[in-house]
N, C-alpha and C positions, 0 to 999 in steps of 0.2 A: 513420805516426801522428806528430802536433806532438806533441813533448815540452814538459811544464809548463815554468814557470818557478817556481823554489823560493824561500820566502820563513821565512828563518829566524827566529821571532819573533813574539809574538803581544800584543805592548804597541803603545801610541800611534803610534810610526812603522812597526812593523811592519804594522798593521791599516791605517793610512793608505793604505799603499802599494801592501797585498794589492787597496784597495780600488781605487786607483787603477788598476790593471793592469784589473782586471775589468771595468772600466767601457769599457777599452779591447777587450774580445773575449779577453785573452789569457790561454790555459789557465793555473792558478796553484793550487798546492799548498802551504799556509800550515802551517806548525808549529809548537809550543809551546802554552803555557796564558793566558790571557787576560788582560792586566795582573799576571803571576805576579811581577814587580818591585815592582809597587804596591803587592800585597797582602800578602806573605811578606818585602819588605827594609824598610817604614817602618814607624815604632810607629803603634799604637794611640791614637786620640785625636788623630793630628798634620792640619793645617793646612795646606794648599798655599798655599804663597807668593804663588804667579803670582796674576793677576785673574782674570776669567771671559775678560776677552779673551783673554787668554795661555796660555788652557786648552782650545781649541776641535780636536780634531784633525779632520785636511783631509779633506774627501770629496770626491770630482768631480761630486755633485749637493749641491743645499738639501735643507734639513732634517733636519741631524744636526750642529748644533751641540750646547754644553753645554746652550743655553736649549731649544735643540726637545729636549733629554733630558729635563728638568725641567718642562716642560708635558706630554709622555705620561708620566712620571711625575705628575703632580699635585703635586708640590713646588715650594715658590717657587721664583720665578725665580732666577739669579744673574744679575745685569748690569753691576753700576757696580761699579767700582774698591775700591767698600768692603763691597759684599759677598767673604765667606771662603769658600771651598769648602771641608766638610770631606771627608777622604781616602776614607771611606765613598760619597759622592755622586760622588766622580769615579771610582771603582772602578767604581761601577754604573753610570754614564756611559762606560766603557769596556768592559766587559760588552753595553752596549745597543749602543752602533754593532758589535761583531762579528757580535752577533745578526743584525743589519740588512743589512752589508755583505758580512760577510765569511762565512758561514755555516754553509761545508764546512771552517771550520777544522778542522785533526787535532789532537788533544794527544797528541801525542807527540814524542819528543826524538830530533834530531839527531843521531848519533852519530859520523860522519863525512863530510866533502867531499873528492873527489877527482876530479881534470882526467883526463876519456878522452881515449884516442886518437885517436878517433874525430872528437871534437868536442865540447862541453861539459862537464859534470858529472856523477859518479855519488855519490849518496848511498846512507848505511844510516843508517834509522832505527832506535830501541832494539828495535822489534818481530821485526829482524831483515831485514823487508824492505828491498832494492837497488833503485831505479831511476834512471833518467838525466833531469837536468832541464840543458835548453839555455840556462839562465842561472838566478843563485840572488841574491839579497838575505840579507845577513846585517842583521839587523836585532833582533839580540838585546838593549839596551839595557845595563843596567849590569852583565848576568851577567859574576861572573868576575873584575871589574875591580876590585873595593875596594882600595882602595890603604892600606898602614898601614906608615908612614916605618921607615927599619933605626930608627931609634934607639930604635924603642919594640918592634922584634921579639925582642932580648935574652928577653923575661920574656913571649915565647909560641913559643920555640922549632919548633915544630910546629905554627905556626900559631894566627892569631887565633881566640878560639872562646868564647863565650859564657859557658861553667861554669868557664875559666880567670880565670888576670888580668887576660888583654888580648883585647879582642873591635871589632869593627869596627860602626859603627853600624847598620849594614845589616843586622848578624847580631839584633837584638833586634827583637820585634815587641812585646811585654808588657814595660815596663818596671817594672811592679808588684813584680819580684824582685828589686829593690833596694831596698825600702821597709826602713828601720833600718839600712841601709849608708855607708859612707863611700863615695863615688865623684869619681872623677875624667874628666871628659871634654876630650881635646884636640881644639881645634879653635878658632876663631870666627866661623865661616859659619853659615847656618841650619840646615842640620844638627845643629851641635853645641848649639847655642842652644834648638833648640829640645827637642832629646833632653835637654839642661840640666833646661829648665821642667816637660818630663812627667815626668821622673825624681822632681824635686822634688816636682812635687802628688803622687806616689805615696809619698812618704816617706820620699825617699832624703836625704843629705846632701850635696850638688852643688858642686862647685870647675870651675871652667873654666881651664883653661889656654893661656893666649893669648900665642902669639909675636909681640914687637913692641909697641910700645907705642901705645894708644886703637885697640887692634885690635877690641874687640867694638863694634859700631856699628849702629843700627838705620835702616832707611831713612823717608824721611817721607813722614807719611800722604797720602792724595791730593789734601786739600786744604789741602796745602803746597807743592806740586809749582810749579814755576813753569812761568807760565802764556806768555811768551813763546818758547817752544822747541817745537820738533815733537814730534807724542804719536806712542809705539809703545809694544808691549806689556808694557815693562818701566819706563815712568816718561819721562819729557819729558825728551830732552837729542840733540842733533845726533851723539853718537857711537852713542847705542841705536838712532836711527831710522837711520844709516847700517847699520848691521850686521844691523838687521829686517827692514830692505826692500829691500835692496840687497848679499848677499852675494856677489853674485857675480865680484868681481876680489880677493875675497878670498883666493883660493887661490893669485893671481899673485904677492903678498907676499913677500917674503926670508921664511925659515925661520921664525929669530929673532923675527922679527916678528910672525906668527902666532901661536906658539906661545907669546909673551908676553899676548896680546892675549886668548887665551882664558882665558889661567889671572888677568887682573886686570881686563877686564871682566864685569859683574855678579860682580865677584869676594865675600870673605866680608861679610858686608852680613844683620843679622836683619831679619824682617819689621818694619815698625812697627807691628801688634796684638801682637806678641810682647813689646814691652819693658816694661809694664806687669807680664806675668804674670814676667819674667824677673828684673826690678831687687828687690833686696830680698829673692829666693825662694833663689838664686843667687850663690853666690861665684865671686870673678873673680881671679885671679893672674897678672899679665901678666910676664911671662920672656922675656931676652933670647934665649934657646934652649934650648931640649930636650935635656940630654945623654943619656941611656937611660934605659932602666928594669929592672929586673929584681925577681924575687919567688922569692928565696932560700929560704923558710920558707913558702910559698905566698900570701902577705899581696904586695902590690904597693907597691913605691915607687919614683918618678919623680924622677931627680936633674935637676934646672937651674939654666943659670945665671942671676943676676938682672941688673938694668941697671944694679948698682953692681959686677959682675962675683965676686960673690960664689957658690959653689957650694951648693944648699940641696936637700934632701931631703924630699919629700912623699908622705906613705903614703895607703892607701885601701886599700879592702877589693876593687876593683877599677877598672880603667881602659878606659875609651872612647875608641877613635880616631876621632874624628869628621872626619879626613881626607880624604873624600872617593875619587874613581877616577881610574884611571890609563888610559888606553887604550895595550894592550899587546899586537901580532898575538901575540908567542908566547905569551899565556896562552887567546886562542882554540884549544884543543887540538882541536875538533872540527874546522879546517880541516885537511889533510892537511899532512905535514910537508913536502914536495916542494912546495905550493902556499904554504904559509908564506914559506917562503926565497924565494919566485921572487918574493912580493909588493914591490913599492918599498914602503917607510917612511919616517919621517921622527921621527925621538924613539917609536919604536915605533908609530905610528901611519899606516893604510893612507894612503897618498897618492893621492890622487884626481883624477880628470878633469873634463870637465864630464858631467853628467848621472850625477855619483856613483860612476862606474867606477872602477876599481883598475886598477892597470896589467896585471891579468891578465884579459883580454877576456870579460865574460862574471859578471862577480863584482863586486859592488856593497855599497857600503857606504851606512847610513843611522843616522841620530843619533848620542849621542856618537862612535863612532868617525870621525864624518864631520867636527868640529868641528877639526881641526886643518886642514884646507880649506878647509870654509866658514865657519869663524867661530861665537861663542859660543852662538848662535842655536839652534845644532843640539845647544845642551844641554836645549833645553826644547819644550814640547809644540809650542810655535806654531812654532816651526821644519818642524812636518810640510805647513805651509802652503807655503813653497820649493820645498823637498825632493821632496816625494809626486810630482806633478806634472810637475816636470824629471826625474826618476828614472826616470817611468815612460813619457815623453813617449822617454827617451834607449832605453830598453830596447826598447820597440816600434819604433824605426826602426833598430837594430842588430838585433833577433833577433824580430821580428815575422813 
């Protein structure tokens, strides 16, 4: 009997890919809950940044874009640059292609990976069943990975966590529990910007805390964009269309290089519909740096220092890390520990071949963890248009 090939993950690059394989013939056994990222780590009420271009995940046939979701849904269309997708509509947009594509998904959780002897992979799912799949895709997207700086771990000892002082933005879905609160969100990406604005229409009192100075920055709408630069799906400029369409000698790059180039292209940057609801609603404190934080009496206060080097003290009734994730192999605890350590890394993150391989034959990486490779690209949905395709293009001629 062909043993499956296992595909960890059931958001945008994981359903991309499951769908990709299938198209090829090749037996596939898909796990987890379906957009369980989308719907359980962003608030309520939020905005996707990206266009509709930039929101399409890959299928190996027509008709399952964003817009063919929105026409069998009967809902307008999305198209142009200045329509918004809200988080609702892409949910169910990612909901409809599983249905479509991918349709023997299982929900059920991964509970470890492990290299036979034999020859590929044995897992256990939580049900307690074992089987052997002859290559697997990890494709689990931001599980796991929130990243929340030491300096602000002091004052959640035990961890970031919602009913403490310090919670990670990923951990709120109802911001409505801050209404009458003092709060504090660090960050000035979209993320934090924009948990800022919903916090605020819910009735909270909102301070941003921004490292650096003319850190909070909005991008321009689309018909400001300049018009002589090549268009990709994050705005018209010669280094977004190199990196959109053309990832691929991106992994030949020195280290340094890379791994600059992911964390400051499309780096922190708000929408431009957001600055309107943000300016005015929203307090801003830009700090030279974050010294800690700690919440002695159970109240939170954040010491920094300012850009006349001065040390100053800011309380709230709690604190928001809108910092963003880290891609770190050892917080993947479901791969085996034996298969951990054998992984190459690179600043903690799986190093990769061509067609997404890890240097352990047989084990594949897809989105964020694949962006220290391929580039920024593979932080966002359009990235499954690359990816899906060479992945599954590389997997069928190595274990087909």
């Amino acid at each position: 009997m062909i043993q499956p090939v296992a595909v960890i993950g059931a958001g945008p690059f994981g359903l991309s890919t499951a769908a990709h394989l299938r198209a090829r013939g090749i037996p596939v056994r898909v796990f987890g809950e379906p957009m369980v990222s989308w719907r359980d780590h962003m608030p309520e009420g939020m905005l996707l940044k990206s266009t509709p271009a930039a929101s399409n995940i890959d299928a190996p046939q027509r008709g399952h874009t964003l817009v063919d979701y929105c026409d069998a849904a009967g809902i307008p269309r999305l198209v142009t640059d200045e329509d918004i997708i809200p988080i609702e509509t892409f949910l169910a947009y990612g909901e409809w292609f599983q249905q479509k594509l991918v349709p023997e998904l299982e929900r059920v959780r991964v509970v470890s990976v492990d290299r036979r002897q034999s020859g590929g992979f044995e897992l256990k799912l939580d049900s307690g069943e074992l089987f052997a799949a002859r290559a697997v895709v990890v494709a689990t997207g931001l599980s796991g990975l929130a990243h929340v700086p030491h300096e602000l771990s002091g004052a959640a000892p035990d961890g970031p966590a919602p009913t403490g002082p310090v919670s990670h933005s990923s951990q709120h879905h109802d911001l409505t529990r801050f209404s009458g609160k003092d709060l504090l969100v660090v960050g000035a990406g979209q993320s934090a910007l924009e948990t800022a604005a919903l916090a605020a229409e819910a009735g909270a009192r909102v301070r941003v805390v921004s490292r650096g100075r003319g850190q909070v920055a909005f991008g321009a709408p689309p018909w400001r964009q300049p018009r002589l630069r090549p268009e990709s799906p994050f705005g018209r400029a010669w280094s977004l269309w190199a990196l959109s369409y053309y990832p691929h000698p991106y992994r030949f790059l020195p280290a340094q290089t890379r791994h600059y180039l992911v964390r400051r292209v499309l780096g922190p940057l708000g929408a431009w519909w957001l600055k309107n609801r943000f300016e005015g609603n929203v307090g801003v404190r830009e700090v030279s740096r974050v010294v800690r934080a700690s919440a002695p009496d159970g109240s939170l206060a954040l010491t920094v220092q300012t850009h006349a080097g001065r040390m100053e003290e800011l309380t709230a009734d709690h604190l928001i890390a809108a910092t963003g994730y880290r891609v770190d192999i050892a917080a993947m605890d479901f791969l085996g520990h034996e298969l951990r350590t054998e992984l190459a890394a690179s600043r903690g993150a799986p190093r990769l071949g061509a067609g997404y391989v890890s240097s352990v034959p047989g084990l594949y990486f897809t989105g964020l963890p694949a962006a220290a490779s391929y580039g920024p690209v593979m932080r966002f949905v359009c990235g499954t248009d690359f990816a899906s395709p060479r992945l599954a293009k590389h997997l069928a001629a190595a274990h087909g």
